[in-house]
N, C-alpha and C positions, 0 to 999 in steps of 0.2 A: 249415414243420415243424421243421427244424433251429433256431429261436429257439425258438419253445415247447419243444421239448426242451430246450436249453439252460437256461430257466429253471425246469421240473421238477428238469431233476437238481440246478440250486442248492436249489429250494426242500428236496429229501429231502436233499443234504447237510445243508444249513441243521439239519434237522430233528434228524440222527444226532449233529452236535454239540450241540444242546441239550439231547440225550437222555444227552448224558454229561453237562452241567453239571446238569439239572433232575433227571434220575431220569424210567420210565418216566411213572408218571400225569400228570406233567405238559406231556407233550409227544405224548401219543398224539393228541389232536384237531391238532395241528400234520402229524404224522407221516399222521393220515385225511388233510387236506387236501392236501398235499403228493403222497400216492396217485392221490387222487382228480380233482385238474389231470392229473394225468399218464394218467390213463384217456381221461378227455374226451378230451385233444388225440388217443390211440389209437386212440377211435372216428372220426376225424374225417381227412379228407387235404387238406394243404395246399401250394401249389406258388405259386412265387416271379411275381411280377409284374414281374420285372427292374428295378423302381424301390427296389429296397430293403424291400420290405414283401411280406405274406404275403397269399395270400385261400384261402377254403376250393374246394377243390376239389369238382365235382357230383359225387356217386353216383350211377352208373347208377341208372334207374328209383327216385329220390329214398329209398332205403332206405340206409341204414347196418349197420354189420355189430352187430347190435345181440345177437344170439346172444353173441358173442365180447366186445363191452361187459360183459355181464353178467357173464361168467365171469369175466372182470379184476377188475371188483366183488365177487366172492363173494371170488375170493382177496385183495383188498386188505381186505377185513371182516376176514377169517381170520387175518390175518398182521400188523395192525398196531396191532390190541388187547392190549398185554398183561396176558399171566395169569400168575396165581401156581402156582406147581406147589406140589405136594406137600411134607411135609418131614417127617422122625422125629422119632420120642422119642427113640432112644439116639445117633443118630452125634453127633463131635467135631464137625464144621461146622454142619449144622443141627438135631442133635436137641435137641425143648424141657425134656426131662428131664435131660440130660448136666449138671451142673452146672461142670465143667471147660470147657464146647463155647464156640461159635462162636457158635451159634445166629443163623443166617443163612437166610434165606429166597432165594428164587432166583424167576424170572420168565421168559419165555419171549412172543417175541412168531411162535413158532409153526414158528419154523426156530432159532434161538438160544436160548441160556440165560446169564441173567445173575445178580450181585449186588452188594449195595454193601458195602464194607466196613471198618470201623474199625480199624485193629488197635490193641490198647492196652499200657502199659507191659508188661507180666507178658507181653507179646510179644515181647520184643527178645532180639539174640543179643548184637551189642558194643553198649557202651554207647550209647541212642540212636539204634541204627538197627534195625529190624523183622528177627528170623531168618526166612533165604531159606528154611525149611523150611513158614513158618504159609503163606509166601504159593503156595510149592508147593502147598500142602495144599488151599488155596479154587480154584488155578486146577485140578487130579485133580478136585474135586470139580464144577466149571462143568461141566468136559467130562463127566462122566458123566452128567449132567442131560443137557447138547446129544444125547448120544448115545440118550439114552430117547425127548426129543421128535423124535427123525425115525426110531427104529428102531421105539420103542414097547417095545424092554430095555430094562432095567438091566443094568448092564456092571462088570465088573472091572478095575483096570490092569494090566494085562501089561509096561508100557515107557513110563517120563516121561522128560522132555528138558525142560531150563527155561534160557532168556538170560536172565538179571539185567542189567537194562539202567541202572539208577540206583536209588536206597537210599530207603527209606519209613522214616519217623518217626512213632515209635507219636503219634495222634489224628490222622494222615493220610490221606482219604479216600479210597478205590479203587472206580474200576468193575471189575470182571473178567464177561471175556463169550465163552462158547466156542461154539465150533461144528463137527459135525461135517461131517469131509471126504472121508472114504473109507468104501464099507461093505462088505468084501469080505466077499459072499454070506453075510452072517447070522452070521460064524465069527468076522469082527473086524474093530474100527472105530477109525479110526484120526480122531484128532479135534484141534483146535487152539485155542487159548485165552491172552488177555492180558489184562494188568491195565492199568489207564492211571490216574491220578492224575484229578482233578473238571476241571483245566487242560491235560486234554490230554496232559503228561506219559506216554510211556511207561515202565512202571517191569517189567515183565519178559511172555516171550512164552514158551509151552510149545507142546511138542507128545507127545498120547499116543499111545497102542496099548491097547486096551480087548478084552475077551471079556466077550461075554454071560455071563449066571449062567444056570444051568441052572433051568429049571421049579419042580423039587421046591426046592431052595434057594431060589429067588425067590419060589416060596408060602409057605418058612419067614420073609424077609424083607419078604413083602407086611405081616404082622402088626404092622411096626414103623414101618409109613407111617402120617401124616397127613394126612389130604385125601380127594379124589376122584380115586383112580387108575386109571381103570377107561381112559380114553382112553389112556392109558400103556400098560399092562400088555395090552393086546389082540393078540393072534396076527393 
């Protein structure tokens, strides 16, 4: 058991760095596969033969935990697909009408929220290097996203915090991918989020403090979504 584990968790590391050089579609049947080894061997018990090598262990009365196989499968379905969320007409990051914006799209493989990002000249503070304000701006925004796909709000920021860890040069590529970490009782979420360079590169880390929008405000602000928010926006 302990090898096949071992090489599960290489194969989904493997996975999570390809998904920063490739981008999510091209690494999601990597990402199944990677899951889906790691299920099997779950269903499965193995104990050492003292020669160095593994055999499967019998289940009583030849059944397997097959109830609990499936459940692993529903959640690896669920979570390793990803989808594209929502996005506006008006905001500065994603709305497609802003003509000053971002216009950034975000993805979510069901516990995270991500995107990819360009920043360009008409971006920089000194000369040559990207203001730490645009790139604050995309990771407030990741987290708000992360904090809708596990709260199912939309959220405000209360309290950002950002490390600038090394300098981005407008036409330099960013992942940025938050997630949230804390959900104290529905009142506020405290969430975390970084950006990394296509090489891995870390180039800065936040952390927020978020409040729910209230009902009546978020049915004034439903109106300015794009997409199919109905999974989101559920009590």
């Amino acid at each position: 058991m302990e090898v096949g584990l071992q090489t599960a968790s290489g194969f989904i590391a493997a996975a999570q760095r390809r998904r920063i050089r490739q981008g999510a579609q091209g690494t999601a049947r990597y990402i199944f596969c990677a899951h889906l080894f790691w299920v099997i061997l779950e269903g499965s018990s193995f104990i050492s033969t003292g020669s160095g090598s593994y055999e499967r262990e019998s289940v009583p009365n030849g059944k397997i935990r097959v109830k609990n196989l499936l459940a692993r499968l529903a959640f690896m379905l669920a979570n390793c697909v990803m989808q594209t969320l929502p996005h506006t007409l008006s905001c500065f990051v994603c709305g497609e009408l802003n003509p000053a914006g971002l216009r950034l799209r975000f993805q979510t493989d069901g516990r995270t929220a991500t995107t990819r990002f360009i920043p360009q000249v008409a971006h920089v503070g000194f000369k040559g290097v990207v203001h730490g304000g645009i790139i604050a701006t995309v990771l407030d925004e990741v987290m708000v996203w992360a904090c809708a796909v596990q709260t199912h709000k939309f959220a405000v920021c209360a309290e950002l915090t950002v490390r600038y860890l090394n300098p981005v040069k407008p036409g330099q590529e960013l992942v940025v991918t938050g997630e949230l970490r804390a959900n104290r009782k529905g009142r506020l979420f405290e969430a975390r989020a970084t950006a990394q360079a296509v090489d891995g590169t870390e180039i800065a880390v936040a952390h927020g403090k978020y409040f729910p929008i209230k009902p009546d405000v978020l049915r004034e602000f439903g109106t300015d979504l794009v997409g199919d928010t109905r999974w989101l926006m559920c009590e």
